[in-house]
C-alpha positions in Angstrom: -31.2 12.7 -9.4 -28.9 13.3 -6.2 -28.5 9.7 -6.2 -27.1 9.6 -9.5 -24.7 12.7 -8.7 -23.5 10.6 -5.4 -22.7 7.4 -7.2 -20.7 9.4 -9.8 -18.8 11.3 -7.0 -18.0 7.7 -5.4 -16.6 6.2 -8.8 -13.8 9.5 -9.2 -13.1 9.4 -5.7 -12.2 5.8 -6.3 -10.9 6.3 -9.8 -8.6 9.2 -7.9 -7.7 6.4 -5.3 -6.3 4.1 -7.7 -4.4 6.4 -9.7 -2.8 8.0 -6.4 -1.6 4.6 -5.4 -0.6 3.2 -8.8 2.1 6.0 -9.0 3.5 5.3 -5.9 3.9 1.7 -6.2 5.2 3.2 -10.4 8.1 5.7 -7.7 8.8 2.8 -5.8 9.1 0.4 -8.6 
């Protein structure tokens, strides 16, 4: 079950990640 939990916490960390650095290429662009 924690397993589960973990892999979901590691996708919106990631999902988080790539939203964080498209809108600072979207600034810089």
């Amino acid at each position: 079950m924690w397993r589960h939990g973990f892999v979901w916490f590691i996708r919106r960390l990631g999902i988080l990640a790539v939203k964080s650095v498209n809108l600072r290429y979207a600034r810089l662009a």
